[in-house]
C-alpha positions in Angstrom: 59.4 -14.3 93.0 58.7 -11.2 90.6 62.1 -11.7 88.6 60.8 -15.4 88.1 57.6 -14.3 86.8 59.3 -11.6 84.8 61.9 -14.1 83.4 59.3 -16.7 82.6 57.5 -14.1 80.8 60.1 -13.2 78.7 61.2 -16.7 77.8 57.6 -17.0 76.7 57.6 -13.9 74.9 60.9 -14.8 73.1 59.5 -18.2 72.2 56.3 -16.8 70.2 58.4 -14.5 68.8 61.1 -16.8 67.7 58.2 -19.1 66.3 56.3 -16.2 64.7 59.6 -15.5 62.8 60.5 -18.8 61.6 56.5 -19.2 60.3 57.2 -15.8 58.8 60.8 -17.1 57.5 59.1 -20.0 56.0 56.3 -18.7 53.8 59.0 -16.1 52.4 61.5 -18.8 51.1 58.4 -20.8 49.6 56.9 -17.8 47.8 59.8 -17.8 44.7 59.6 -21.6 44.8 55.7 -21.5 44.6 55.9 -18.4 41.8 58.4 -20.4 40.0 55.8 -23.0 39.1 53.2 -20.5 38.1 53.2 -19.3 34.2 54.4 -15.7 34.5 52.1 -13.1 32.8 55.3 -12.8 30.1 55.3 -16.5 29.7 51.0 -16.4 29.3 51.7 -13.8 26.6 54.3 -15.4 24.8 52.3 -18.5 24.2 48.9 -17.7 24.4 46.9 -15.0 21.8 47.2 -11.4 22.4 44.9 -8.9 21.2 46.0 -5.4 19.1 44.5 -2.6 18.4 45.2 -1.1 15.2 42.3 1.3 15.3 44.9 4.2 15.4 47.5 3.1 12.9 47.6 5.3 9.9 48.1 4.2 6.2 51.3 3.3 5.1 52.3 2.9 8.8 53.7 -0.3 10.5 53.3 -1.5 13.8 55.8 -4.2 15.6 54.5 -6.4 18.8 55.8 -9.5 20.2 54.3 -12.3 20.1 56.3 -16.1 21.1 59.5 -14.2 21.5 59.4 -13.2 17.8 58.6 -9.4 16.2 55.3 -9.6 14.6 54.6 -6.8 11.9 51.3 -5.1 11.3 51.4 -3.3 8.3 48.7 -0.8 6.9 48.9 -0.7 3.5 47.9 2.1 1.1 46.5 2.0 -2.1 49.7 2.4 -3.6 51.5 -0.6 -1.5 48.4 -2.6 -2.9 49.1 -2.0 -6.4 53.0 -2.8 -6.1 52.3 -5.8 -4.9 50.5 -6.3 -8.3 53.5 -4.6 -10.3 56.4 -6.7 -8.7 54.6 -10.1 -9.5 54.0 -8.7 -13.1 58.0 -7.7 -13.3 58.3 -12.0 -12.3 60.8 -10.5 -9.3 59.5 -13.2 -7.0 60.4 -16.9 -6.2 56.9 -17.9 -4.8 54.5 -15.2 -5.9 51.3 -17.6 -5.4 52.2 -18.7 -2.2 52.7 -22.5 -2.8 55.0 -23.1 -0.3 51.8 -23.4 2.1 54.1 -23.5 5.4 54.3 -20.0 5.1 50.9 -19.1 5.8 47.5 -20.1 7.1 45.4 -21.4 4.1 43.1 -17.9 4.3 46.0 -15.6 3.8 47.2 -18.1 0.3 46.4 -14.9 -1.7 47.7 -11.9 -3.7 48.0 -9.6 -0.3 48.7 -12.8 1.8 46.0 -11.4 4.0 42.9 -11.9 5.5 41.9 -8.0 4.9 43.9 -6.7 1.8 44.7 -3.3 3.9 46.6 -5.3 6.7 49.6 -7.2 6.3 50.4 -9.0 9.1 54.0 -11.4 9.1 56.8 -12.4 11.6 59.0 -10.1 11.3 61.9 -12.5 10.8 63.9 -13.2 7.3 63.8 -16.8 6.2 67.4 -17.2 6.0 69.4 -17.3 9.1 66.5 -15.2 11.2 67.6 -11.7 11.1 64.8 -8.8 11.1 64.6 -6.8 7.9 64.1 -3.4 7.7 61.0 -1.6 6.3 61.9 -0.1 3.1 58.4 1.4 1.9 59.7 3.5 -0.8 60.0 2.9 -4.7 63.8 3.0 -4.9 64.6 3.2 -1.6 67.2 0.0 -1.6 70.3 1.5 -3.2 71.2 -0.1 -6.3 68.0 -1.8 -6.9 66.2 0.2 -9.7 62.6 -2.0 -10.1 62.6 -1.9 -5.9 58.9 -0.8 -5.2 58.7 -0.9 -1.6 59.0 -4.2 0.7 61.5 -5.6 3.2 65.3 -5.4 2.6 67.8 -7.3 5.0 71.2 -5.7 4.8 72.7 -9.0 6.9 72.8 -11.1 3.6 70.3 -9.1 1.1 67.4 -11.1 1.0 64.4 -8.9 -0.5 60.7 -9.6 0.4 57.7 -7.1 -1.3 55.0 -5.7 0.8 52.7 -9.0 1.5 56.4 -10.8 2.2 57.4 -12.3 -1.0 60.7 -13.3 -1.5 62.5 -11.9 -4.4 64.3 -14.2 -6.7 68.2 -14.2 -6.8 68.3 -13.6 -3.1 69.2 -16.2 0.1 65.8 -16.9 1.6 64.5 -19.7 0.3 60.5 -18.9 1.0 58.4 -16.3 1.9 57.9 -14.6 5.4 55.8 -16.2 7.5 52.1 -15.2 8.2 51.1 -16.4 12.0 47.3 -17.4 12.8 44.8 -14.5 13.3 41.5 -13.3 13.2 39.5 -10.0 13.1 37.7 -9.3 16.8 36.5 -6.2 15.3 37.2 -3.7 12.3 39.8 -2.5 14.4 41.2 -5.4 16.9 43.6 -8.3 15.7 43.1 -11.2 18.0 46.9 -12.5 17.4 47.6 -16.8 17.6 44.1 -17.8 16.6 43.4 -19.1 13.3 39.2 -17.8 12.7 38.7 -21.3 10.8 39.7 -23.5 14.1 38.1 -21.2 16.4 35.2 -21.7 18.1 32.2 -19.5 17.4 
């Protein structure tokens, strides 16, 4: 009579704990499915705005973030970068030095800097021929060979020169310049990254 009890106690036993298991077993295989159809918090950055801080970037440094799966540059420029940009357009070095080729750029950054603050250059970091990533080359002279170089973007892939607000050169396989994304001033020292300040709500 006790072995009966005993044995019908551990069939019941074994049964919640089979069921308590499987339960277990089946919310574990559903969480990746259920994940898979959430936006990852990679994913939400890629294609939503992101926020910098370039409080702490010094002149003539550059910053890289990403942004869409693409290297954005923030660039802050000193007075000397400034007044190259004003020298290379003078030296008629550049295919598209007033920006008419209005793809490239939001209509607020359709200027001399190709900015919304003349101190921050902000581009994707990508050439406009076959999408390689330049190098910064900040320096007068820096690009061997090139004696009127006066600081900019060099890519060694194919040569393509850009100037210090993204400029194409002339003579050179990009067609147009580098491409300034949407973005807005949060503060004096925060770039809110993807939104264009004259579609944004206030």
């Amino acid at each position: 009579m006790q072995t009966d009890q005993i044995d019908r106690r551990r069939r019941r036993i074994l049964t919640w704990a089979t069921a308590l298991l499987g339960s277990v077993g089946a919310v574990l295989a559903a969480i990746p499915f259920v994940a898979s159809m959430l936006p990852s918090a990679r994913a939400k950055a890629r294609g939503g705005p992101i926020e910098i801080d370039i409080g702490r970037l010094a002149p003539g440094e550059q910053l890289t973030v990403e942004w869409r799966g693409q290297p954005v540059w923030l660039l802050r420029r000193t007075t000397e970068m400034l007044e190259s940009l004003r020298r290379t357009a003078l030296l008629e070095l550049l295919r598209d030095p007033d920006s008419l080729v209005t793809t490239q750029q939001p209509r607020y950054a359709a200027n001399d800097n190709r900015s919304l603050e003349p101190e921050y250059f902000v581009a994707i970091g990508l050439c406009t021929h076959l999408g390689c990533v330049p190098l910064f080359e900040p320096n007068p002279g820096q690009v061997a060979g090139d004696e009127q170089w006066l600081g900019g973007y060099f890519c060694p892939c194919h040569g393509s020169k850009f100037d210090l607000a993204g400029r194409v050169f002339n003579g050179v396989p990009a067609p147009t310049n580098l491409v300034v994304p949407p973005h807005r001033y949060l503060s004096a020292t925060v770039i809110q990254l993807g939104v264009d300040p004259e579609n944004a709500a206030t």
